[in-house]
N, C-alpha and C positions, 0 to 999 in steps of 0.2 A: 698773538693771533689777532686783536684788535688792532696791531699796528698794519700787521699784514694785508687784514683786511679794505681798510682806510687806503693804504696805497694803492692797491689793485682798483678801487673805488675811483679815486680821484683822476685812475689813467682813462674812465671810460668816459666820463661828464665831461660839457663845456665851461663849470662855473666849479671849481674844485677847491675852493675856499668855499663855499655850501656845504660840504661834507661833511657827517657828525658822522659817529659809530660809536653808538652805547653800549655796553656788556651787563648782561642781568646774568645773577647768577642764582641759582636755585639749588637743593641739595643732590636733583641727579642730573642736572642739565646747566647749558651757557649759552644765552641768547643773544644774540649780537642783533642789534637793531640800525638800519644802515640809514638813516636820512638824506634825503639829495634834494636841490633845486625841483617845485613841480615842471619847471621844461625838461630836467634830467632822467626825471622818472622811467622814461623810454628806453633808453638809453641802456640804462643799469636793468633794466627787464628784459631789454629784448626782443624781439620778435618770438613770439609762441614761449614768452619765458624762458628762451634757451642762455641766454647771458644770467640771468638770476640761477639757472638749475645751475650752471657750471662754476657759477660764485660758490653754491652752497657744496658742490663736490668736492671743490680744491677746499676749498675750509674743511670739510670732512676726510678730509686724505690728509691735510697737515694736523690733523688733532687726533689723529687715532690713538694714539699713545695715551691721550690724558685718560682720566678714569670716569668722567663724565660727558654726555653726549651734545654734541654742538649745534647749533641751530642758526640758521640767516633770517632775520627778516626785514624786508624793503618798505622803509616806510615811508 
């Protein structure tokens, strides 16, 4: 999932060697923490957050399976 995520990531940025994606993992949850360049910031948000909602959807549609619950956050 973290790979997945990173790819999808680096196709939105101008600067995709900036991209980190860290994975915290807690006993009921997986937090994926997306860092990008501050010019990239936009970018990977969106207007009205609609790029961020739809990063955290597809991540939550390919992890339904697992037994704990997944989380995006754009730092």
């Amino acid at each position: 999932m973290k790979d997945f995520l990173e790819i999808v990531v680096r196709q939105l940025v101008d600067h995709p060697e900036q991209v980190v994606v860290e994975e915290e993992e807690t006993e009921k949850s997986i937090t994926y923490k997306v860092t990008v360049a501050e010019e990239d910031k936009g970018q990977v948000i969106g207007r009205e957050g609609k790029i961020a909602k739809s990063l955290r959807t597809v991540t939550k549609a390919a992890s339904r399976n697992m037994p704990k619950m997944v989380f995006v956050d754009i730092v």
